[in-house]
mmCIF file of the N, C-alpha and C atoms, coordinates in Angstrom:
data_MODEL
# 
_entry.id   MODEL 
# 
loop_
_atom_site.group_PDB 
_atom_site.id 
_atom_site.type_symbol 
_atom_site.label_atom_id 
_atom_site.label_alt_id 
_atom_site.label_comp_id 
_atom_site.label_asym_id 
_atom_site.label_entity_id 
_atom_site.label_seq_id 
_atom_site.pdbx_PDB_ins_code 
_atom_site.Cartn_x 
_atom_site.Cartn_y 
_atom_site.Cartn_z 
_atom_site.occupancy 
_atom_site.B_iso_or_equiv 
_atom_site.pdbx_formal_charge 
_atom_site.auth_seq_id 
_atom_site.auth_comp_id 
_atom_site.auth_asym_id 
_atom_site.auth_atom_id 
_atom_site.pdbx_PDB_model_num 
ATOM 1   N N  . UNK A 1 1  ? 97.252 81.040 19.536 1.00 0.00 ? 1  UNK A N  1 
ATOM 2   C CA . UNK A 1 1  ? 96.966 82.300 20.202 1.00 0.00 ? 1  UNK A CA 1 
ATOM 3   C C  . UNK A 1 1  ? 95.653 82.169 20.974 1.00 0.00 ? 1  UNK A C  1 
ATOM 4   N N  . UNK A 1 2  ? 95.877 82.744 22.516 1.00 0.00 ? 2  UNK A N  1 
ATOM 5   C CA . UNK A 1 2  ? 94.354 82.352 23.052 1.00 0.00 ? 2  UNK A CA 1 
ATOM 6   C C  . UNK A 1 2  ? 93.406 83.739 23.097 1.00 0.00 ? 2  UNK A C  1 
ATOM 7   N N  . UNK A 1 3  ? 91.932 83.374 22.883 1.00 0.00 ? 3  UNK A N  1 
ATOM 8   C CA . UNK A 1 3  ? 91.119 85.034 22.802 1.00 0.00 ? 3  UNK A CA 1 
ATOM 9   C C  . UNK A 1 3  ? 90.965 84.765 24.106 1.00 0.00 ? 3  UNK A C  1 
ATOM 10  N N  . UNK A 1 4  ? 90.558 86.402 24.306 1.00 0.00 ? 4  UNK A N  1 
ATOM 11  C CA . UNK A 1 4  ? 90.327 87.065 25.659 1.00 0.00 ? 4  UNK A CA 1 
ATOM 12  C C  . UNK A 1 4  ? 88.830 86.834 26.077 1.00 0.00 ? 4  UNK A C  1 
ATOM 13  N N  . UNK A 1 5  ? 88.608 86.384 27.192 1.00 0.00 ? 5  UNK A N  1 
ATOM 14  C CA . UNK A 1 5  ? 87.056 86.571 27.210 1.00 0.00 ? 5  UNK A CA 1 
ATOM 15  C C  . UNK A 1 5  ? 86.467 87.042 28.565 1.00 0.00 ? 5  UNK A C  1 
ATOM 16  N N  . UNK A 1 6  ? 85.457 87.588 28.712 1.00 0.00 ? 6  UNK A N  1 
ATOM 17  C CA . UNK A 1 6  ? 85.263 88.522 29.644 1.00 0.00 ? 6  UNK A CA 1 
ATOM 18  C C  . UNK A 1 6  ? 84.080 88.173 31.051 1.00 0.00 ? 6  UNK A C  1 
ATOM 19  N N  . UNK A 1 7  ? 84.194 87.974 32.136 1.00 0.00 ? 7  UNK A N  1 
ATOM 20  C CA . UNK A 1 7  ? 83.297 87.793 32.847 1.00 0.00 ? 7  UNK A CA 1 
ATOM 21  C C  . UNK A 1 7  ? 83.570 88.486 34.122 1.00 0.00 ? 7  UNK A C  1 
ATOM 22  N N  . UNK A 1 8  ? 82.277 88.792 34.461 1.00 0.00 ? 8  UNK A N  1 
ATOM 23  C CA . UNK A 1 8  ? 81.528 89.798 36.249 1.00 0.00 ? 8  UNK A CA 1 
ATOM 24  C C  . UNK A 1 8  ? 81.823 88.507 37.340 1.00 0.00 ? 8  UNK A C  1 
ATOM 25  N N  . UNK A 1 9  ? 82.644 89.065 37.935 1.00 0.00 ? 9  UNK A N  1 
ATOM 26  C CA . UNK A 1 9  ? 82.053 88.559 39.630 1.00 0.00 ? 9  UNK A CA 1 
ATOM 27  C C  . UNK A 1 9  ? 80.979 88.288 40.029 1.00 0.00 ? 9  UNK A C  1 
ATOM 28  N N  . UNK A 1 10 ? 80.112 87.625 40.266 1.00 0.00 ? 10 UNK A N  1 
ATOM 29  C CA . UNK A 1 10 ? 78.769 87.587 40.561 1.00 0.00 ? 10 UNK A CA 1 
ATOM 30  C C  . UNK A 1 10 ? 78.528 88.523 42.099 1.00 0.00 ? 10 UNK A C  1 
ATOM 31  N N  . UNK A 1 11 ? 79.727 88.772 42.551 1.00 0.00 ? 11 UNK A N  1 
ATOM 32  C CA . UNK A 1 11 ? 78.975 89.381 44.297 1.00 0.00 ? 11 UNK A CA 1 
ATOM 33  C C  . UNK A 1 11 ? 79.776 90.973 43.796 1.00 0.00 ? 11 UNK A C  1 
ATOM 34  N N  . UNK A 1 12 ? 80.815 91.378 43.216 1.00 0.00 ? 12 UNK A N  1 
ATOM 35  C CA . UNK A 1 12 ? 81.297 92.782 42.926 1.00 0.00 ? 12 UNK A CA 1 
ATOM 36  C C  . UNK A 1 12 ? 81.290 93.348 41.485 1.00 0.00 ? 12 UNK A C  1 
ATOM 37  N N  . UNK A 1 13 ? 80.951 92.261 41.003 1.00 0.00 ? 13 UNK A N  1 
ATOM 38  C CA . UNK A 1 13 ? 80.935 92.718 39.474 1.00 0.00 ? 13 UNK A CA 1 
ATOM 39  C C  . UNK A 1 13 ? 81.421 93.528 38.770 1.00 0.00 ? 13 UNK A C  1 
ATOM 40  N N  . UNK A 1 14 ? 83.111 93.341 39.667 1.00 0.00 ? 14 UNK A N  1 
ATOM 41  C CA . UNK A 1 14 ? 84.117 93.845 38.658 1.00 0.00 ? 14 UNK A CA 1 
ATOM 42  C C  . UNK A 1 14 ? 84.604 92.522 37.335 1.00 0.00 ? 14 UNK A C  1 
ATOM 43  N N  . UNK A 1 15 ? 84.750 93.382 36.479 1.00 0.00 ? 15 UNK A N  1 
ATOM 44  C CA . UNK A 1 15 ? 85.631 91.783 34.983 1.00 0.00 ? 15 UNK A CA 1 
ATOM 45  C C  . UNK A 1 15 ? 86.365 92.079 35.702 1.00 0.00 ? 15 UNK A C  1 
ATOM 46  N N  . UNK A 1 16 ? 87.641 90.252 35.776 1.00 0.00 ? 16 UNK A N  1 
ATOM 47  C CA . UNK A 1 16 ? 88.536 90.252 36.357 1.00 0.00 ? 16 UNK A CA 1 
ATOM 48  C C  . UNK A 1 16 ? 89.237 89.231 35.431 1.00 0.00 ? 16 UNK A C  1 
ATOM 49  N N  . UNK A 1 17 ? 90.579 88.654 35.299 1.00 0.00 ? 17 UNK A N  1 
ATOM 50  C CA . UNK A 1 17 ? 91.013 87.618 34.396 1.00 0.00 ? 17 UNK A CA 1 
ATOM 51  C C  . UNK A 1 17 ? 90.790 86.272 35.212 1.00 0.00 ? 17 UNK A C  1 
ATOM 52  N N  . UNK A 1 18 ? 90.785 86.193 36.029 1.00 0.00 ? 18 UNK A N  1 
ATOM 53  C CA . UNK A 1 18 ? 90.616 84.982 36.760 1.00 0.00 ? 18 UNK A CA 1 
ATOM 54  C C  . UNK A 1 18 ? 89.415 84.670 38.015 1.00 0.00 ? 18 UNK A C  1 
ATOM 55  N N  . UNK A 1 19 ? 88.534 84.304 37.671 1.00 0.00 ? 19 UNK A N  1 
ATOM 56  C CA . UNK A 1 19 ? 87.214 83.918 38.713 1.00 0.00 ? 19 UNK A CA 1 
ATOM 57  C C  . UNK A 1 19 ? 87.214 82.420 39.163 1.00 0.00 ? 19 UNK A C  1 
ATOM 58  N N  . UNK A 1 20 ? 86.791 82.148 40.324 1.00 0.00 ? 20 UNK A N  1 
ATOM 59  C CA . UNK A 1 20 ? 86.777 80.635 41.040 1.00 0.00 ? 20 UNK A CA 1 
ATOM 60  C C  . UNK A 1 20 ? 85.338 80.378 41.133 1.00 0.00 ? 20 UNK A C  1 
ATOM 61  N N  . UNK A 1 21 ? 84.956 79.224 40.213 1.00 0.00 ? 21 UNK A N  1 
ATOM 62  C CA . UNK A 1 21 ? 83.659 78.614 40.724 1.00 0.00 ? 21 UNK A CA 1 
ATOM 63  C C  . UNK A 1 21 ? 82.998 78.424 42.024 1.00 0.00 ? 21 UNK A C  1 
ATOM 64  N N  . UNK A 1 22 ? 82.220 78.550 42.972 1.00 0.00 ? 22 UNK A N  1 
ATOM 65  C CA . UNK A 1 22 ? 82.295 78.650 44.521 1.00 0.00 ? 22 UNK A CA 1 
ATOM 66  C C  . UNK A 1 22 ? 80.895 78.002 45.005 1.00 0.00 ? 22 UNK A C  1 
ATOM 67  N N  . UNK A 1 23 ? 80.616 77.612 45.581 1.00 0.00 ? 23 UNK A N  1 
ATOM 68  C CA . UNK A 1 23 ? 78.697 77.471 46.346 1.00 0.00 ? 23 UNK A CA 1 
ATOM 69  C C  . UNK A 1 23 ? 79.936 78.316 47.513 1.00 0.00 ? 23 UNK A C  1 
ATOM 70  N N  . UNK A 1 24 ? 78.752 78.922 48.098 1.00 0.00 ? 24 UNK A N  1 
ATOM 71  C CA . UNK A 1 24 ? 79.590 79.910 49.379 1.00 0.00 ? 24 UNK A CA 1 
ATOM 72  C C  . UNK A 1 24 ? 77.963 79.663 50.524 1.00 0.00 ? 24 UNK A C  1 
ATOM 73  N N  . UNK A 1 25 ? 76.796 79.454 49.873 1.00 0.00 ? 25 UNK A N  1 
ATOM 74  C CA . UNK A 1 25 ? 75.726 79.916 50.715 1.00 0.00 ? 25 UNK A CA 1 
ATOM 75  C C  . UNK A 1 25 ? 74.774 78.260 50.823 1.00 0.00 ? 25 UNK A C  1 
ATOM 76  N N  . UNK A 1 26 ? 73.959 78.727 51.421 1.00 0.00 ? 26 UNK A N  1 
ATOM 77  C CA . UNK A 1 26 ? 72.818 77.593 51.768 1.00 0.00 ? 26 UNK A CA 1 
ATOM 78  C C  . UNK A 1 26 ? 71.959 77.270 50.088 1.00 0.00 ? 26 UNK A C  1 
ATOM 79  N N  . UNK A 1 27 ? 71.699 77.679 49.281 1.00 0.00 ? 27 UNK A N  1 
ATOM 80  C CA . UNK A 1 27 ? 71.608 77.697 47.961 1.00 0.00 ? 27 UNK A CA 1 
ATOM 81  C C  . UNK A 1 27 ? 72.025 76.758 46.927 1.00 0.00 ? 27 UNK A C  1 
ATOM 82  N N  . UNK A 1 28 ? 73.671 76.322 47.640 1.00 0.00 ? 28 UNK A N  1 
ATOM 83  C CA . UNK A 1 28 ? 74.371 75.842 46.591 1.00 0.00 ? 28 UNK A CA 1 
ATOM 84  C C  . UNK A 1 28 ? 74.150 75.756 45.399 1.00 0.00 ? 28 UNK A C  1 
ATOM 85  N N  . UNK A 1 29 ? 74.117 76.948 45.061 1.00 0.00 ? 29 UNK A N  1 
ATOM 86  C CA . UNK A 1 29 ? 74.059 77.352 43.652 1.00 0.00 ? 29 UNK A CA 1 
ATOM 87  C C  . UNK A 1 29 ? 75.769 78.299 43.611 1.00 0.00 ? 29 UNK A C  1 
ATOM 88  N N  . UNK A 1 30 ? 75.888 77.723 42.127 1.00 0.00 ? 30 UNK A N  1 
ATOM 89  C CA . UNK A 1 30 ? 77.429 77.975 41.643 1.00 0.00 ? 30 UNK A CA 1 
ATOM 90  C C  . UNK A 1 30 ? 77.853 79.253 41.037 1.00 0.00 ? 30 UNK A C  1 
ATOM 91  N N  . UNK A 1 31 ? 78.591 79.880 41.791 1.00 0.00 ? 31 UNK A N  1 
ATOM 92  C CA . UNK A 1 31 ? 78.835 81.105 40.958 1.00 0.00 ? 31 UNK A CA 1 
ATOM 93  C C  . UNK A 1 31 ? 80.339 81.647 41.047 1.00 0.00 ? 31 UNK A C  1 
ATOM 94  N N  . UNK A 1 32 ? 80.934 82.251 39.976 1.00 0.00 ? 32 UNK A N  1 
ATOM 95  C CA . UNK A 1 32 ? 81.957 83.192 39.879 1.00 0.00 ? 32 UNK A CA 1 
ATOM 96  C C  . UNK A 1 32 ? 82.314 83.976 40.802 1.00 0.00 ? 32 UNK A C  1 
ATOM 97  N N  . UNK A 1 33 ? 83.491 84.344 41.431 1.00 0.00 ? 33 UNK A N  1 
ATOM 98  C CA . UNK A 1 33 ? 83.857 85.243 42.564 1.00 0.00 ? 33 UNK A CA 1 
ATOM 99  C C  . UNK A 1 33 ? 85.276 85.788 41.878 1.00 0.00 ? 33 UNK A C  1 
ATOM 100 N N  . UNK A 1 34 ? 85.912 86.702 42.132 1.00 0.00 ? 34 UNK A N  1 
ATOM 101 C CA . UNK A 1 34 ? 87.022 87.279 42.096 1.00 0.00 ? 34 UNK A CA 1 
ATOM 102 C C  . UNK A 1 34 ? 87.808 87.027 43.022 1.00 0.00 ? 34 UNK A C  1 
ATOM 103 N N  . UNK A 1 35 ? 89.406 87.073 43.336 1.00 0.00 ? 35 UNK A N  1 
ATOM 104 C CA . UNK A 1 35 ? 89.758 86.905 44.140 1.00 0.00 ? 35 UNK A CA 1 
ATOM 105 C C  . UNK A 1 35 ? 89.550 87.322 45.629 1.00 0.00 ? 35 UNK A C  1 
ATOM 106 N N  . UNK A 1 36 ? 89.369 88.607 45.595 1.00 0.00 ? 36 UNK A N  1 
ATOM 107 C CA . UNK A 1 36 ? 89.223 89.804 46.738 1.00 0.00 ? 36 UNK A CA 1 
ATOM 108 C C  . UNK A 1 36 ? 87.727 88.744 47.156 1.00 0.00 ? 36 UNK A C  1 
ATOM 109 N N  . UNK A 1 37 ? 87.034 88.713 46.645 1.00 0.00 ? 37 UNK A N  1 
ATOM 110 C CA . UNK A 1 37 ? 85.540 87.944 47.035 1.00 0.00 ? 37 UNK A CA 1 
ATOM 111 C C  . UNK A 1 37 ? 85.596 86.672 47.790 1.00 0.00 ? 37 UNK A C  1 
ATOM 112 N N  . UNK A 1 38 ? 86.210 85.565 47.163 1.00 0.00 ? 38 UNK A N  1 
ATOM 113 C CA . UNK A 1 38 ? 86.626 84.572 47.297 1.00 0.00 ? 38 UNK A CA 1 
ATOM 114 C C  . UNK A 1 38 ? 87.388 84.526 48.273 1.00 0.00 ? 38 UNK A C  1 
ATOM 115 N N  . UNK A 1 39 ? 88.386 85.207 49.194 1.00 0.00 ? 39 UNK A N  1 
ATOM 116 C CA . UNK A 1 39 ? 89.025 85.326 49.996 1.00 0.00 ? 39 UNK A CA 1 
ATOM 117 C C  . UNK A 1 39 ? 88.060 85.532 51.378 1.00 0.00 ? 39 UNK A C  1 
ATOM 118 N N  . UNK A 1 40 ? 87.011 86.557 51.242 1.00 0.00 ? 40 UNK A N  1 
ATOM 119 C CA . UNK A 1 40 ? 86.391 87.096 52.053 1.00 0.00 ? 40 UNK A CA 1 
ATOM 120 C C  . UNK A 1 40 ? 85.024 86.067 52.644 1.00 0.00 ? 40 UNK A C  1 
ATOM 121 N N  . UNK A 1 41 ? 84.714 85.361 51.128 1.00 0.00 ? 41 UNK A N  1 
ATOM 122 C CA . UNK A 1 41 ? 83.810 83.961 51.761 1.00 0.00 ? 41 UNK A CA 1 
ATOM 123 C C  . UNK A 1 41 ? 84.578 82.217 52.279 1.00 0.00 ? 41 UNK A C  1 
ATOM 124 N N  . UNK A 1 42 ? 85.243 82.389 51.650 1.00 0.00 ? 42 UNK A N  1 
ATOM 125 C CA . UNK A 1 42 ? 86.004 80.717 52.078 1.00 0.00 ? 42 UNK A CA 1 
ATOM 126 C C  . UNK A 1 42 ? 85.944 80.999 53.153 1.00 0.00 ? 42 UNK A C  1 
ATOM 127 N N  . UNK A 1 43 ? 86.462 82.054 54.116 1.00 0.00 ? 43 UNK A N  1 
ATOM 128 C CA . UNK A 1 43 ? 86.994 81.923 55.278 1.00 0.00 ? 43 UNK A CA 1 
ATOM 129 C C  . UNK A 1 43 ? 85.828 81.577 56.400 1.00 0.00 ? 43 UNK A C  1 
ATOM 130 N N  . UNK A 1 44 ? 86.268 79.919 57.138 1.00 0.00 ? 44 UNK A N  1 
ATOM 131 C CA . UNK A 1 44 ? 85.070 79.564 58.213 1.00 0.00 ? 44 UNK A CA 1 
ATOM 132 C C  . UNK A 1 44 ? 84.095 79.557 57.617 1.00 0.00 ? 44 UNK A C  1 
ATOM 133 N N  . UNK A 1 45 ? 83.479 79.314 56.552 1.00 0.00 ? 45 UNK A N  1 
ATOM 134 C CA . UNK A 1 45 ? 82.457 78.861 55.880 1.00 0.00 ? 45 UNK A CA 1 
ATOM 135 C C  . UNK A 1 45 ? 81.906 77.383 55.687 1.00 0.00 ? 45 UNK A C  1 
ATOM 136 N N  . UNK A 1 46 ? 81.042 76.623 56.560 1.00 0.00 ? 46 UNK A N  1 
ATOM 137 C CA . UNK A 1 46 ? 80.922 75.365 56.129 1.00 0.00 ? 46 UNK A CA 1 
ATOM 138 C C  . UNK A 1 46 ? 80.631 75.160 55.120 1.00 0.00 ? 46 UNK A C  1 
ATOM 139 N N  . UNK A 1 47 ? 79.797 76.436 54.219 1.00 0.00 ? 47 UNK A N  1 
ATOM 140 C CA . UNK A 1 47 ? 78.890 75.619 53.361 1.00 0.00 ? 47 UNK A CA 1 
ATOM 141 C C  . UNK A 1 47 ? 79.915 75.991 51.733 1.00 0.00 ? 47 UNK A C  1 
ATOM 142 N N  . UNK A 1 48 ? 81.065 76.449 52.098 1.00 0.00 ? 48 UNK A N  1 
ATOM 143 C CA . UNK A 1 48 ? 82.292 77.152 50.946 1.00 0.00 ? 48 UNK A CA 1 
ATOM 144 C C  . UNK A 1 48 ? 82.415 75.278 50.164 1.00 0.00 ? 48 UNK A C  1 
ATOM 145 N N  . UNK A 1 49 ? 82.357 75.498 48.881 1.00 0.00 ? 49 UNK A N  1 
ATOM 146 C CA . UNK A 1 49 ? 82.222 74.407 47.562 1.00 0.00 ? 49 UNK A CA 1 
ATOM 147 C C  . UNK A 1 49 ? 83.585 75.350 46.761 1.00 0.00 ? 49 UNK A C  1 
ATOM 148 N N  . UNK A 1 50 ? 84.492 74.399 46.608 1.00 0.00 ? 50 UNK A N  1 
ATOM 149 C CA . UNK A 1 50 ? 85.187 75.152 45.408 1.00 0.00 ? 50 UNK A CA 1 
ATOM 150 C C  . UNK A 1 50 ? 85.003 74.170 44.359 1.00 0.00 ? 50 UNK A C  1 
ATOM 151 N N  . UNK A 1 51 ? 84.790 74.894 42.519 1.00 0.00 ? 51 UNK A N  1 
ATOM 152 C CA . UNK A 1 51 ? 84.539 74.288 41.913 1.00 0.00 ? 51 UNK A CA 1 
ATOM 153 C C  . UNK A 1 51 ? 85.328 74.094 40.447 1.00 0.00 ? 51 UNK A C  1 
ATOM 154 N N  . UNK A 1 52 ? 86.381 74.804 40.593 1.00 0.00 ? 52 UNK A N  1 
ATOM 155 C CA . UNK A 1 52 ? 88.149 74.972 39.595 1.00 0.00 ? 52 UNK A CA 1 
ATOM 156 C C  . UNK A 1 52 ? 87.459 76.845 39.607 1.00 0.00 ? 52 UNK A C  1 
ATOM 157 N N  . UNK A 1 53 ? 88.369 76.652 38.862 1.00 0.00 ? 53 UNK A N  1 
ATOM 158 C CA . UNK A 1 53 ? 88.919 77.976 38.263 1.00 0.00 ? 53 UNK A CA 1 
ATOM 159 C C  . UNK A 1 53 ? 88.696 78.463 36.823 1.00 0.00 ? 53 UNK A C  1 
ATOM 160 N N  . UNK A 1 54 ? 88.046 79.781 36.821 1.00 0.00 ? 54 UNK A N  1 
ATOM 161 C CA . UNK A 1 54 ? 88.138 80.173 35.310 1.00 0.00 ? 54 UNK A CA 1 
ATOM 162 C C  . UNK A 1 54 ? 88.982 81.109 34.815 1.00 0.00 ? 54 UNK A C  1 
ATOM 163 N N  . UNK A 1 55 ? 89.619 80.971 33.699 1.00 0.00 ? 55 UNK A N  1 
ATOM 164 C CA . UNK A 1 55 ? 90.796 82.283 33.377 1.00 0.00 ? 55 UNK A CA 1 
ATOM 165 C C  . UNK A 1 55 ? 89.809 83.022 32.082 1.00 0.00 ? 55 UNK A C  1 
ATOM 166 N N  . UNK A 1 56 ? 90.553 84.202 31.758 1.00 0.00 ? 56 UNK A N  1 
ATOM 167 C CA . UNK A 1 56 ? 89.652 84.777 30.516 1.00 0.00 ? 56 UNK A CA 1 
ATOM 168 C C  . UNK A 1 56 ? 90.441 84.685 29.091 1.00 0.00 ? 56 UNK A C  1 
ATOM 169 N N  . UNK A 1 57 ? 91.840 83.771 29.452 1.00 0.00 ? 57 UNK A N  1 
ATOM 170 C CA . UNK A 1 57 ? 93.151 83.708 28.445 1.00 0.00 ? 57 UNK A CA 1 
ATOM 171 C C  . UNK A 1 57 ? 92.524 81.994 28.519 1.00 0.00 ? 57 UNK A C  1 
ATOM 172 N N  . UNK A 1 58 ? 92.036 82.021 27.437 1.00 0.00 ? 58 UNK A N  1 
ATOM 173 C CA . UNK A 1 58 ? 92.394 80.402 26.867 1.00 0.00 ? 58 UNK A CA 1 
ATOM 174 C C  . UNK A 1 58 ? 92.803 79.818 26.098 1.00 0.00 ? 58 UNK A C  1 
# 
């Protein structure tokens, strides 16, 4: 049986079940996005890093 576990979007900080590791900015520093988020930075982004995927079912 897998527990539930809970994490914020780092840019909307809604909990969501599934967040994507990302560098999106000049920073490259790694953070959580939601889908809706993640959609809105990949796009034409040179500096977009994907880094897997996190679920909250493991």
């Amino acid at each position: 049986m897998g527990r539930l576990r809970q994490k914020a979007c780092t840019l909307c900080q809604q909990f969501q079940p599934v967040l994507y590791r990302v560098q999106y900015d000049e920073s490259h520093r790694w953070v959580f996005v939601c889908r809706c988020c993640w959609e809105k930075i990949s796009q034409d982004n040179p500096n977009y890093v994907y880094g897997g995927t996190w679920k909250a079912k493991k």
